[in-house]
mmCIF file of the N, C-alpha and C atoms, coordinates in Angstrom:
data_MODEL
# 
_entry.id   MODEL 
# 
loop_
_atom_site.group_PDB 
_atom_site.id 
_atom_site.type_symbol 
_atom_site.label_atom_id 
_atom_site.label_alt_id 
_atom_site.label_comp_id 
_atom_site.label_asym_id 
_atom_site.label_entity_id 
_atom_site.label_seq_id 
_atom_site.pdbx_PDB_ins_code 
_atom_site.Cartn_x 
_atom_site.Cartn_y 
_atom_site.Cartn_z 
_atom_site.occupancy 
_atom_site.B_iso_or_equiv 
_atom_site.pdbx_formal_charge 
_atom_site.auth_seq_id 
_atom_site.auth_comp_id 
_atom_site.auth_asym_id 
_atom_site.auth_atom_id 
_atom_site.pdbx_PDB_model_num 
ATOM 1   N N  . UNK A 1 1  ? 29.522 -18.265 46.196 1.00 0.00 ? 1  UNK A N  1 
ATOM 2   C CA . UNK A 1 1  ? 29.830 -16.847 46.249 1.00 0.00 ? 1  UNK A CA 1 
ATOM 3   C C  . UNK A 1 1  ? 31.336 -16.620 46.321 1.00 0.00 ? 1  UNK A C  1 
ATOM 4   N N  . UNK A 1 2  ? 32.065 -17.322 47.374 1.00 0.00 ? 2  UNK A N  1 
ATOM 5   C CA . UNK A 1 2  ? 33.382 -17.020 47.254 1.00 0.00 ? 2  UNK A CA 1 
ATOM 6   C C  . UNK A 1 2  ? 34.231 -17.440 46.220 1.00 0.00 ? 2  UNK A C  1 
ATOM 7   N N  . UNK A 1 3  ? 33.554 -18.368 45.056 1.00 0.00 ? 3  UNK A N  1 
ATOM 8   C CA . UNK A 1 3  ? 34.440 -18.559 43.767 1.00 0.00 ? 3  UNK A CA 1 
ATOM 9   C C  . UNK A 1 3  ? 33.950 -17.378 42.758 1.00 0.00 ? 3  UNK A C  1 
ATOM 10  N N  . UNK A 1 4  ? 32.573 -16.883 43.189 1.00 0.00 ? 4  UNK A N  1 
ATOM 11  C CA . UNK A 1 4  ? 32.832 -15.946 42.080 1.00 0.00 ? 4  UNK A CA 1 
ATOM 12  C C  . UNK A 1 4  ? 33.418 -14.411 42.626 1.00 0.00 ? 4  UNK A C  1 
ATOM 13  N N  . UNK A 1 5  ? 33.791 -14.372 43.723 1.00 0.00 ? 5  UNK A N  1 
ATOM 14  C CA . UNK A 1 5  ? 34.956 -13.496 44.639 1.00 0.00 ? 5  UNK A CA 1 
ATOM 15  C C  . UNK A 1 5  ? 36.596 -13.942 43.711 1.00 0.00 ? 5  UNK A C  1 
ATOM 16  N N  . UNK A 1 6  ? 36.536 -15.222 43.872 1.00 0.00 ? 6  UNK A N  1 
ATOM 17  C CA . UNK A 1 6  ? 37.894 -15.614 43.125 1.00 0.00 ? 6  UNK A CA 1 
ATOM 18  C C  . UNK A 1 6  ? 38.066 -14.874 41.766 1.00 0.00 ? 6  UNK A C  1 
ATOM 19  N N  . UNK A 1 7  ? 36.692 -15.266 40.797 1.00 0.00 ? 7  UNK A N  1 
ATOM 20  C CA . UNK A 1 7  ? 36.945 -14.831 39.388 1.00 0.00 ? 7  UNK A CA 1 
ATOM 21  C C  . UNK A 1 7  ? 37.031 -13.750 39.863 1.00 0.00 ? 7  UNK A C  1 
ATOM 22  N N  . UNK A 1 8  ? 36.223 -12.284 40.409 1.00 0.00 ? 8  UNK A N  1 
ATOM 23  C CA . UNK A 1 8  ? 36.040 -11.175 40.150 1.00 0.00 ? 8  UNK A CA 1 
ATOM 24  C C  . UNK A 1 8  ? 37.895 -10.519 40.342 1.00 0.00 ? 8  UNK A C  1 
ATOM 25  N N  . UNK A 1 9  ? 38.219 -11.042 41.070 1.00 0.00 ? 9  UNK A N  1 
ATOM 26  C CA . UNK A 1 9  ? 39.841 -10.660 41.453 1.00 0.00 ? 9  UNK A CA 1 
ATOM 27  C C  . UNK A 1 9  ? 40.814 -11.236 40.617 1.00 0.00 ? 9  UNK A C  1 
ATOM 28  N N  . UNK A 1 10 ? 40.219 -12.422 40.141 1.00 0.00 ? 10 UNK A N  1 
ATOM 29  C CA . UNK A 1 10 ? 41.724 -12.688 38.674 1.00 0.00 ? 10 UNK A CA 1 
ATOM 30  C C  . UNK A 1 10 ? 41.456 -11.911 37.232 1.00 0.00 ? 10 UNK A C  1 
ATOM 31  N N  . UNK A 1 11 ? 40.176 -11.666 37.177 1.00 0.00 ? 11 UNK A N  1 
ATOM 32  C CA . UNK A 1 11 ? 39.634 -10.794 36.313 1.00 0.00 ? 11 UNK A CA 1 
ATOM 33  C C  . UNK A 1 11 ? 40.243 -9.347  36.591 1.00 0.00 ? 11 UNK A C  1 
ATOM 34  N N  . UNK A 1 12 ? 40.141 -8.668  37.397 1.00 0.00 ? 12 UNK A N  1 
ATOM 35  C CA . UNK A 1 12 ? 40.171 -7.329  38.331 1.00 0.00 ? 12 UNK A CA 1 
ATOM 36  C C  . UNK A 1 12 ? 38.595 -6.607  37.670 1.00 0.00 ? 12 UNK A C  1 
ATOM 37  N N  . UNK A 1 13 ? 37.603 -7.776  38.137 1.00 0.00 ? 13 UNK A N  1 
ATOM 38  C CA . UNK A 1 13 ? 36.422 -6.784  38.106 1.00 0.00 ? 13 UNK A CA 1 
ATOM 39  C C  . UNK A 1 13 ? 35.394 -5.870  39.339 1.00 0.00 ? 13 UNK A C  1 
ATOM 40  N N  . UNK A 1 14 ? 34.912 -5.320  38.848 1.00 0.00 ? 14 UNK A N  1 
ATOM 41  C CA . UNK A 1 14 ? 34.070 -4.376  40.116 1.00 0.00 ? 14 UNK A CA 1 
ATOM 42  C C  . UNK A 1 14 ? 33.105 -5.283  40.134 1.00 0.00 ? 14 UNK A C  1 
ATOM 43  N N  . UNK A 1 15 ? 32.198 -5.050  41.697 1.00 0.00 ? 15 UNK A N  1 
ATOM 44  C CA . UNK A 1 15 ? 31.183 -5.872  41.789 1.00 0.00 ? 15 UNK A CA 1 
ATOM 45  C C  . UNK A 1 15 ? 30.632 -6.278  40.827 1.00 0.00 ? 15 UNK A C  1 
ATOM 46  N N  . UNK A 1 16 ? 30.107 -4.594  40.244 1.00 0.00 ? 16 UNK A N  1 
ATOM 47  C CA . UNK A 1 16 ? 29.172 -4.493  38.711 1.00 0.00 ? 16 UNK A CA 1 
ATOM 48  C C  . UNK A 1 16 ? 29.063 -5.024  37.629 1.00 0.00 ? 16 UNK A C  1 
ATOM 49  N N  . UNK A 1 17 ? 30.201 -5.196  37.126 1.00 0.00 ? 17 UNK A N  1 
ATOM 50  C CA . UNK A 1 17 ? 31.246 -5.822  36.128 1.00 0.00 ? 17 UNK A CA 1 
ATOM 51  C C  . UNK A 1 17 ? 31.420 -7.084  36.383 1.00 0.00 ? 17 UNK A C  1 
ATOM 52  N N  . UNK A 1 18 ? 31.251 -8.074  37.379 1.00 0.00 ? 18 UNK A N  1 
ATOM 53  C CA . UNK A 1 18 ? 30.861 -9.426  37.825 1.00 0.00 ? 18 UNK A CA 1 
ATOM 54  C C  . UNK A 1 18 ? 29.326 -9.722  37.588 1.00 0.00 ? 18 UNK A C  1 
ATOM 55  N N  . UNK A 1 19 ? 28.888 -9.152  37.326 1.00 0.00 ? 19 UNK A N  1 
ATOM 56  C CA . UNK A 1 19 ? 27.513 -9.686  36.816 1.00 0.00 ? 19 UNK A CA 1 
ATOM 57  C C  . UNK A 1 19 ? 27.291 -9.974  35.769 1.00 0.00 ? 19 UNK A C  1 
ATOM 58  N N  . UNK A 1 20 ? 27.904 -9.643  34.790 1.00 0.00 ? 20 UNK A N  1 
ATOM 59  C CA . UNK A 1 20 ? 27.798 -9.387  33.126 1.00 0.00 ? 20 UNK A CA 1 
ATOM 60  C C  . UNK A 1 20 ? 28.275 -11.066 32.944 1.00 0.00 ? 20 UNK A C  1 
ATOM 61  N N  . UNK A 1 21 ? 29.688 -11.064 33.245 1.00 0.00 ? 21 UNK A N  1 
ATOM 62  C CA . UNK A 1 21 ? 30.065 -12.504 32.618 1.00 0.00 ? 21 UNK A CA 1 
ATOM 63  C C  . UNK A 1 21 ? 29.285 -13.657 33.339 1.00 0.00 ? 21 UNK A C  1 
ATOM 64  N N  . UNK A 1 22 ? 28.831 -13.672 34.837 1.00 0.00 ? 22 UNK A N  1 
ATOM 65  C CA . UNK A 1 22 ? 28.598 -14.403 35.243 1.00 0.00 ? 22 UNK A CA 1 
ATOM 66  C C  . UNK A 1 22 ? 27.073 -14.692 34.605 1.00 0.00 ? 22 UNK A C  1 
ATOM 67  N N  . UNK A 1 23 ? 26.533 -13.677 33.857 1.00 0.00 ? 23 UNK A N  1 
ATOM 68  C CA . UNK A 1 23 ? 24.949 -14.290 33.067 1.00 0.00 ? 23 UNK A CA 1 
ATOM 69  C C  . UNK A 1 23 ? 25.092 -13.982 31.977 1.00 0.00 ? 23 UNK A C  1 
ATOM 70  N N  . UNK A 1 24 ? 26.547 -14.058 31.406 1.00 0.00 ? 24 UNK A N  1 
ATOM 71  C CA . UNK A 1 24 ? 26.519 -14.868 30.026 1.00 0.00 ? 24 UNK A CA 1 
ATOM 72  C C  . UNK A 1 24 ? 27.644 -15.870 29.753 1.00 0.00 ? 24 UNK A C  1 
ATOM 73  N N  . UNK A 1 25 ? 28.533 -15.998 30.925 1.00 0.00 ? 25 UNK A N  1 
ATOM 74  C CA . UNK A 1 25 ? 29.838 -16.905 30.184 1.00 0.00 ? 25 UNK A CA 1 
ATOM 75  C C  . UNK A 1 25 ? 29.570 -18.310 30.620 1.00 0.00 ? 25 UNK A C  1 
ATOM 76  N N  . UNK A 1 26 ? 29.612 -18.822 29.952 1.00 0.00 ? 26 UNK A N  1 
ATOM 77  C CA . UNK A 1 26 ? 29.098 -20.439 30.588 1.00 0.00 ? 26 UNK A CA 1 
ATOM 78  C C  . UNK A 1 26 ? 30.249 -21.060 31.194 1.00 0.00 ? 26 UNK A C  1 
ATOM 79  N N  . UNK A 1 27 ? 31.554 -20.612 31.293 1.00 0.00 ? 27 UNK A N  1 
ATOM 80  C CA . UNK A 1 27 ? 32.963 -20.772 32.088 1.00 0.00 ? 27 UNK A CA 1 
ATOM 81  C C  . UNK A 1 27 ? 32.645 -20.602 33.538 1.00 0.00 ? 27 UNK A C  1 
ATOM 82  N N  . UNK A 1 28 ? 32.354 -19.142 33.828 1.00 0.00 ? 28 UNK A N  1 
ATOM 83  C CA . UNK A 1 28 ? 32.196 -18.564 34.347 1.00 0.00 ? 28 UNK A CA 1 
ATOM 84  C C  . UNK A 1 28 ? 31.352 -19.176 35.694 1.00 0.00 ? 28 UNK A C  1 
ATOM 85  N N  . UNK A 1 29 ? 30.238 -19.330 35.134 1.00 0.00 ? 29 UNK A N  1 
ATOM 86  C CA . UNK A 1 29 ? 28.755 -20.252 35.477 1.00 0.00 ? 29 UNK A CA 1 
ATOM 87  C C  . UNK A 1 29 ? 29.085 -21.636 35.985 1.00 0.00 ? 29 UNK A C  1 
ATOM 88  N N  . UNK A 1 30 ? 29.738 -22.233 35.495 1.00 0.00 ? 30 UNK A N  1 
ATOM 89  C CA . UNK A 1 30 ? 30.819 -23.588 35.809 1.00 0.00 ? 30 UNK A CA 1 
ATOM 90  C C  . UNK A 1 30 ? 31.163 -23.808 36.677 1.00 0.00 ? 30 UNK A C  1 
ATOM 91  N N  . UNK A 1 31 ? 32.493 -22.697 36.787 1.00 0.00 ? 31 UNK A N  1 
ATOM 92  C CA . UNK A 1 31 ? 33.039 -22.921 38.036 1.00 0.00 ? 31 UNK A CA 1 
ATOM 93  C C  . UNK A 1 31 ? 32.505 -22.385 39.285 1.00 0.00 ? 31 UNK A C  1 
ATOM 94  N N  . UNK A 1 32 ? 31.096 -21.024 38.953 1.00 0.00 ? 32 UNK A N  1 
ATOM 95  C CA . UNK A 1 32 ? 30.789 -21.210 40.627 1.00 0.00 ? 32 UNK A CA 1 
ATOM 96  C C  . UNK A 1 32 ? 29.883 -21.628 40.752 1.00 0.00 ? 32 UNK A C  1 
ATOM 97  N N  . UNK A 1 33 ? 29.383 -22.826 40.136 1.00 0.00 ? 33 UNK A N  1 
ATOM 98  C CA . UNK A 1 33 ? 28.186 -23.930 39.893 1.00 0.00 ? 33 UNK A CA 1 
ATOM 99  C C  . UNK A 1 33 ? 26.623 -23.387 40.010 1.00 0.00 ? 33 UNK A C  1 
ATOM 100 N N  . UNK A 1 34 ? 27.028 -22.162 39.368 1.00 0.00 ? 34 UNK A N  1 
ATOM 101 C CA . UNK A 1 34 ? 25.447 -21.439 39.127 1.00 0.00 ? 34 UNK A CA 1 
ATOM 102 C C  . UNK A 1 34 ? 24.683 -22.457 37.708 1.00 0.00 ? 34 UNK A C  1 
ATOM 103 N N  . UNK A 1 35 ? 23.807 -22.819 37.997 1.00 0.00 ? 35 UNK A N  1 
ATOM 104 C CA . UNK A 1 35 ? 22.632 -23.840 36.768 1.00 0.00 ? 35 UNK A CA 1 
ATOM 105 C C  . UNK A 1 35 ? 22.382 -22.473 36.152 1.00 0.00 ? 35 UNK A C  1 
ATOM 106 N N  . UNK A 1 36 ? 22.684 -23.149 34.264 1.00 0.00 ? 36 UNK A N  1 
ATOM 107 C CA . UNK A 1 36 ? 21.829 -21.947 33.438 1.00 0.00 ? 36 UNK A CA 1 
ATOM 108 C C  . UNK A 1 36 ? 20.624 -21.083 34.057 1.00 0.00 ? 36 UNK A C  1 
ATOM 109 N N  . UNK A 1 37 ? 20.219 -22.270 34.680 1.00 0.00 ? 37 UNK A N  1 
ATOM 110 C CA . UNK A 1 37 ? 18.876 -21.465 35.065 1.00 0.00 ? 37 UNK A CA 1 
ATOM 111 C C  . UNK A 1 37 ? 18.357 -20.429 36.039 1.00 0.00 ? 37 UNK A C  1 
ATOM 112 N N  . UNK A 1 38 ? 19.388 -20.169 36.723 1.00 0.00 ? 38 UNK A N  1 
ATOM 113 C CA . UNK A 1 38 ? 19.758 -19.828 38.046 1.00 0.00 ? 38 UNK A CA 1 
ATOM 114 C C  . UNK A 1 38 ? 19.847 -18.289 37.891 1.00 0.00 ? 38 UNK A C  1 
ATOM 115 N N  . UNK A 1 39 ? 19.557 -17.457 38.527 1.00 0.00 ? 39 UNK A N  1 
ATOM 116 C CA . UNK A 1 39 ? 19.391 -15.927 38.547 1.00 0.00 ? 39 UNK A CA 1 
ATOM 117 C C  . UNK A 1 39 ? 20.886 -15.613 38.653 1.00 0.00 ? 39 UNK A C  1 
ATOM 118 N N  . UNK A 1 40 ? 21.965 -14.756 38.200 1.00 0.00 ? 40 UNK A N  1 
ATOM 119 C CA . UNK A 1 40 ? 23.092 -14.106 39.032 1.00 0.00 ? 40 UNK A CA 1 
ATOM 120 C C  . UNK A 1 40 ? 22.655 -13.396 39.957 1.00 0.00 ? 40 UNK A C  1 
ATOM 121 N N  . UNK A 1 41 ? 23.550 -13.300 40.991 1.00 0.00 ? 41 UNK A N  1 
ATOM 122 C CA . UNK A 1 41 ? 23.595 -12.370 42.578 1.00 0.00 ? 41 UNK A CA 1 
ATOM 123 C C  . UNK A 1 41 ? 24.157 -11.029 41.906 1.00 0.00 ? 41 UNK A C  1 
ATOM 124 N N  . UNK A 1 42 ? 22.912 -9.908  42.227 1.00 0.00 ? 42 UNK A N  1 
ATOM 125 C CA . UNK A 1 42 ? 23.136 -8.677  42.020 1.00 0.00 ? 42 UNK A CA 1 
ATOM 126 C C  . UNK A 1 42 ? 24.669 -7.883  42.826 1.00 0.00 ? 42 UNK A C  1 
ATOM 127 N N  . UNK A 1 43 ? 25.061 -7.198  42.732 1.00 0.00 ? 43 UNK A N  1 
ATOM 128 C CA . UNK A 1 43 ? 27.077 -6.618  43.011 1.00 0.00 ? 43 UNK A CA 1 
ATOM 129 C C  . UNK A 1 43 ? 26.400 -6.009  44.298 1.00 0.00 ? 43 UNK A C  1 
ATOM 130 N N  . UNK A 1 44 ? 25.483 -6.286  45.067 1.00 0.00 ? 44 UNK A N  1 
ATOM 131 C CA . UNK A 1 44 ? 25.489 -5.449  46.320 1.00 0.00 ? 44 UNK A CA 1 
ATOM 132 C C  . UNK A 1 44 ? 25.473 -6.800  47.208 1.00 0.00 ? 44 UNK A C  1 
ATOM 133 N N  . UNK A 1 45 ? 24.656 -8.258  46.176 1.00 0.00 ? 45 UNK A N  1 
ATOM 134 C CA . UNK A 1 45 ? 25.182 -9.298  47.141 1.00 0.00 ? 45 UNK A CA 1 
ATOM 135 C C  . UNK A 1 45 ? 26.521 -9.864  47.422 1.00 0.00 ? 45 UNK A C  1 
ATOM 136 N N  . UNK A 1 46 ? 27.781 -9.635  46.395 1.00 0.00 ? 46 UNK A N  1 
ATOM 137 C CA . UNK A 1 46 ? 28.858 -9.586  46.183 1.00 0.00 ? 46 UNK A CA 1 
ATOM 138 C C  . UNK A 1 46 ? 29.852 -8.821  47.630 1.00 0.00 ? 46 UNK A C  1 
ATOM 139 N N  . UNK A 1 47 ? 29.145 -7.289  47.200 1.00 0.00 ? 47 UNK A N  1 
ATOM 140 C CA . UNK A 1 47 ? 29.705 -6.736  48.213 1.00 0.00 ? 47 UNK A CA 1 
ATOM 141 C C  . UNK A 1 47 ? 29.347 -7.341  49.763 1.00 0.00 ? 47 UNK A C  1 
ATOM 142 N N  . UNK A 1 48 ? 28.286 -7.886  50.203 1.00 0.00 ? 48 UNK A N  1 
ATOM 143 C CA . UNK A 1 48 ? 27.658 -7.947  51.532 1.00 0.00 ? 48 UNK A CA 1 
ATOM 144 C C  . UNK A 1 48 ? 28.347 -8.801  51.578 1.00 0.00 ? 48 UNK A C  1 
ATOM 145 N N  . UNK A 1 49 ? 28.859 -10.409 50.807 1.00 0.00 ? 49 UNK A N  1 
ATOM 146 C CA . UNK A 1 49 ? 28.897 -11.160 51.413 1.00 0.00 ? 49 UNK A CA 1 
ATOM 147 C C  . UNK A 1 49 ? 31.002 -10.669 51.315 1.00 0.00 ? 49 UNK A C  1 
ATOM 148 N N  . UNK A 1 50 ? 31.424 -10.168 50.537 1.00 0.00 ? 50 UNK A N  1 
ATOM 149 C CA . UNK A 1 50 ? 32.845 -9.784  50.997 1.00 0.00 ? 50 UNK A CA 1 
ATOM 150 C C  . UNK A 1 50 ? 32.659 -9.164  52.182 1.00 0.00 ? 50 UNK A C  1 
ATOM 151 N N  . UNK A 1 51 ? 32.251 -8.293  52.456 1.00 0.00 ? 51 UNK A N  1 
ATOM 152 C CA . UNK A 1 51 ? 32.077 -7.544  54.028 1.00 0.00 ? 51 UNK A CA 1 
ATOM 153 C C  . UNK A 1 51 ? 32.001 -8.584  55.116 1.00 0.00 ? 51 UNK A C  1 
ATOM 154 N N  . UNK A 1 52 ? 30.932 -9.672  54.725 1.00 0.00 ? 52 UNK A N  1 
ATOM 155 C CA . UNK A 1 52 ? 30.494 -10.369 55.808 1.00 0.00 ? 52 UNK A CA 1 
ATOM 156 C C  . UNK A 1 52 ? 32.185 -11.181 56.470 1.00 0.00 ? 52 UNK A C  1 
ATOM 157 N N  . UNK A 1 53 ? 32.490 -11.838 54.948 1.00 0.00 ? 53 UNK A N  1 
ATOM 158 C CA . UNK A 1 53 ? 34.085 -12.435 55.512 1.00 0.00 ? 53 UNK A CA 1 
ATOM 159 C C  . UNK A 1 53 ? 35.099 -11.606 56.135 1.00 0.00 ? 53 UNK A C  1 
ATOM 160 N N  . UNK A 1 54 ? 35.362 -10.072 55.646 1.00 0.00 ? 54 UNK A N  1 
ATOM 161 C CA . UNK A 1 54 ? 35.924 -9.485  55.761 1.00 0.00 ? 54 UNK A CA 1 
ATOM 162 C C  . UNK A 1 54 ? 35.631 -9.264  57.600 1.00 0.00 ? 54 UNK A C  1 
ATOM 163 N N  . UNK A 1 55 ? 34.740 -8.911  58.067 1.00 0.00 ? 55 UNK A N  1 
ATOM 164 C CA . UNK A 1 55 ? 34.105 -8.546  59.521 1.00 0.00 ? 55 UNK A CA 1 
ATOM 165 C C  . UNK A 1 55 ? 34.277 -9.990  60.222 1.00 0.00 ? 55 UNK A C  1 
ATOM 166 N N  . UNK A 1 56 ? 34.484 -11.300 59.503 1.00 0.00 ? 56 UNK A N  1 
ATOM 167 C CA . UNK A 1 56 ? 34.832 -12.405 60.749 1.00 0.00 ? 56 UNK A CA 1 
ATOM 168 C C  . UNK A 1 56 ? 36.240 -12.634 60.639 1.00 0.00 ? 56 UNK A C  1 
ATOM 169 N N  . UNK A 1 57 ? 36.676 -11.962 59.771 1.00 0.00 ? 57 UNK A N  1 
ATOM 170 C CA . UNK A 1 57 ? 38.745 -12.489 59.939 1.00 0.00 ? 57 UNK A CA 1 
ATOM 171 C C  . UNK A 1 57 ? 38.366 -13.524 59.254 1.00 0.00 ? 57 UNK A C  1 
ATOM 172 N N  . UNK A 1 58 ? 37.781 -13.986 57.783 1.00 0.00 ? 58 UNK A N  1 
ATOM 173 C CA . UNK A 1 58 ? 38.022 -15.097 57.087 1.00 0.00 ? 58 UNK A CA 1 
ATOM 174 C C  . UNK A 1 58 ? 38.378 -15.094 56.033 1.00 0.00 ? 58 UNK A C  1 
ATOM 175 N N  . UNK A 1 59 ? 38.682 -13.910 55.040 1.00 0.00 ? 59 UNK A N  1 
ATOM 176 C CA . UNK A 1 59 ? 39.182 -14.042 53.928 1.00 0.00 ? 59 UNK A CA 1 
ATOM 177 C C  . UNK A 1 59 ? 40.458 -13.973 53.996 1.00 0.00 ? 59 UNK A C  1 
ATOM 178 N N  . UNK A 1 60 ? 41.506 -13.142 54.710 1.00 0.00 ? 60 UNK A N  1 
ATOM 179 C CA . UNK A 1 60 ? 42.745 -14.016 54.119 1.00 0.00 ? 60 UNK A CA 1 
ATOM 180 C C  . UNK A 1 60 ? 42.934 -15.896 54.438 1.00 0.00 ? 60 UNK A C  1 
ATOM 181 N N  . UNK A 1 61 ? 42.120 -15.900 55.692 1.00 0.00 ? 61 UNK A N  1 
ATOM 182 C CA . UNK A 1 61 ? 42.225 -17.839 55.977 1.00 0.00 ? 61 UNK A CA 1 
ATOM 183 C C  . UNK A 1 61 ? 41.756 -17.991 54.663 1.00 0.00 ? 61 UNK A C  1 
ATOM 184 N N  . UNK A 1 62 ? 41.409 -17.960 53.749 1.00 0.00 ? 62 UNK A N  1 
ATOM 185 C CA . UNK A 1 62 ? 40.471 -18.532 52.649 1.00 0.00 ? 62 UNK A CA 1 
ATOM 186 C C  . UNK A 1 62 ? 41.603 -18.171 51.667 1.00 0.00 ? 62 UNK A C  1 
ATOM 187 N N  . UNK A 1 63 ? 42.146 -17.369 51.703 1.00 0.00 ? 63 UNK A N  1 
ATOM 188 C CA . UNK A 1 63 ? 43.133 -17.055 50.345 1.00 0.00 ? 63 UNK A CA 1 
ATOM 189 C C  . UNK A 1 63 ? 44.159 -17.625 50.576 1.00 0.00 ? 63 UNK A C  1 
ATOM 190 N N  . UNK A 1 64 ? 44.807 -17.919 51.882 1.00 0.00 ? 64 UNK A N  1 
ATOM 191 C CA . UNK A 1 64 ? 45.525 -18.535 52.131 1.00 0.00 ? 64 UNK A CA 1 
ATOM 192 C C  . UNK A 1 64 ? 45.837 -19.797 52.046 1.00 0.00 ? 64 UNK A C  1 
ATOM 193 N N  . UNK A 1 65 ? 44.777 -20.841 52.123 1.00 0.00 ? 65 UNK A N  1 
ATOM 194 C CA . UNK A 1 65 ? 44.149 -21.465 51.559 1.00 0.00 ? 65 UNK A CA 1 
ATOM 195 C C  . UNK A 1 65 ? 44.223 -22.322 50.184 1.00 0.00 ? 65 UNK A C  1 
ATOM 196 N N  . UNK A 1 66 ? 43.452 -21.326 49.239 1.00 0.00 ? 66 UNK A N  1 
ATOM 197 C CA . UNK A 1 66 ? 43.486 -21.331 48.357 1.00 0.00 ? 66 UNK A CA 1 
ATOM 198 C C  . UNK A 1 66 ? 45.351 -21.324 47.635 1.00 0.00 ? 66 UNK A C  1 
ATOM 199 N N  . UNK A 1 67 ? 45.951 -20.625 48.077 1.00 0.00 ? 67 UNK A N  1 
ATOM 200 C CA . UNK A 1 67 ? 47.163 -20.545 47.764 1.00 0.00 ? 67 UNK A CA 1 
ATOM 201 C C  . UNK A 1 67 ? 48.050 -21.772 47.697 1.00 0.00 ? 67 UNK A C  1 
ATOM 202 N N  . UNK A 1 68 ? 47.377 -22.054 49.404 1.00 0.00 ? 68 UNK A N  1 
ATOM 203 C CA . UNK A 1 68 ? 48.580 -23.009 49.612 1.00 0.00 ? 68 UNK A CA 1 
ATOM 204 C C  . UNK A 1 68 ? 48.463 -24.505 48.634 1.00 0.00 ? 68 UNK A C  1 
ATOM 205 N N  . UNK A 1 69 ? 46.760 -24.720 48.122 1.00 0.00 ? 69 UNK A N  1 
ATOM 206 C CA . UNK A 1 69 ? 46.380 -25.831 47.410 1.00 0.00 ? 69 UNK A CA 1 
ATOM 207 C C  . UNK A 1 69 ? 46.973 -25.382 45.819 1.00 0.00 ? 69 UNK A C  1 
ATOM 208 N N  . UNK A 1 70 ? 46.951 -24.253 45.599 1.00 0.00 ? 70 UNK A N  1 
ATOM 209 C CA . UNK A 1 70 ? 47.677 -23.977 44.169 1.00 0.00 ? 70 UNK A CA 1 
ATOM 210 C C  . UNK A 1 70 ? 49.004 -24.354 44.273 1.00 0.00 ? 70 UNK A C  1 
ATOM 211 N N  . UNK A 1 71 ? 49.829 -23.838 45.035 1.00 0.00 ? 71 UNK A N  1 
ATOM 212 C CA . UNK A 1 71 ? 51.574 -24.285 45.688 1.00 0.00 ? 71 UNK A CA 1 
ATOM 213 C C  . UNK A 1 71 ? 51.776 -25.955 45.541 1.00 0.00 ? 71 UNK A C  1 
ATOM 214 N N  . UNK A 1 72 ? 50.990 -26.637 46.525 1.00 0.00 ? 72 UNK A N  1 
ATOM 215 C CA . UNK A 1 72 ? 50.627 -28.068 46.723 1.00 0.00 ? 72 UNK A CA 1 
ATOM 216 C C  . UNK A 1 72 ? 50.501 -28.705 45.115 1.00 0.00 ? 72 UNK A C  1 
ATOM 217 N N  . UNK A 1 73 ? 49.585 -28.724 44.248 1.00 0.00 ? 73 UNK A N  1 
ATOM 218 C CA . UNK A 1 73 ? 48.853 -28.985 43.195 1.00 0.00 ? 73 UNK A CA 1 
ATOM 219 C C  . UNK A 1 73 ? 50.472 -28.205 41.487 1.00 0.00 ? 73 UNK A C  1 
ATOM 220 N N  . UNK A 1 74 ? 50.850 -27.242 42.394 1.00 0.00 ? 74 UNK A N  1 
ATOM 221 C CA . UNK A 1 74 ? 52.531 -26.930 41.184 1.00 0.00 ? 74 UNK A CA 1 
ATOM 222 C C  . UNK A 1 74 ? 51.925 -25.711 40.304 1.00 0.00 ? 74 UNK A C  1 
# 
């Protein structure tokens, strides 16, 4: 869930608009290791589970994170 949080924000998509590529782009599907076969998470599970990080103080630790391994990596 939180990589396809990643795409939806380098993209700048709405929850809604994260569903589309994620059940058809096989990129997409890849990197947040959803199997062809695998249902996409409807944009209200998107939203719940941003809320959920958002309500424990873990998404900037996570972006931060993420940053610092992009910085690290060049």
């Amino acid at each position: 869930m939180f990589k396809a949080l990643l795409l939806q924000s380098g993209y700048k998509l709405s929850d809604p608009a994260l569903e589309k590529p994620l059940a058809r782009d096989l990129l997409f599907r890849r990197f947040t290791g959803l199997d062809i076969s695998e249902s996409v998470p409807d944009h209200s599970t998107f939203w719940r589970f941003r809320q959920t990080l958002e309500t424990l103080c873990l998404m900037d630790g996570l972006l931060t994170e993420i940053n610092r391994q992009h910085s690290d990596q060049g």
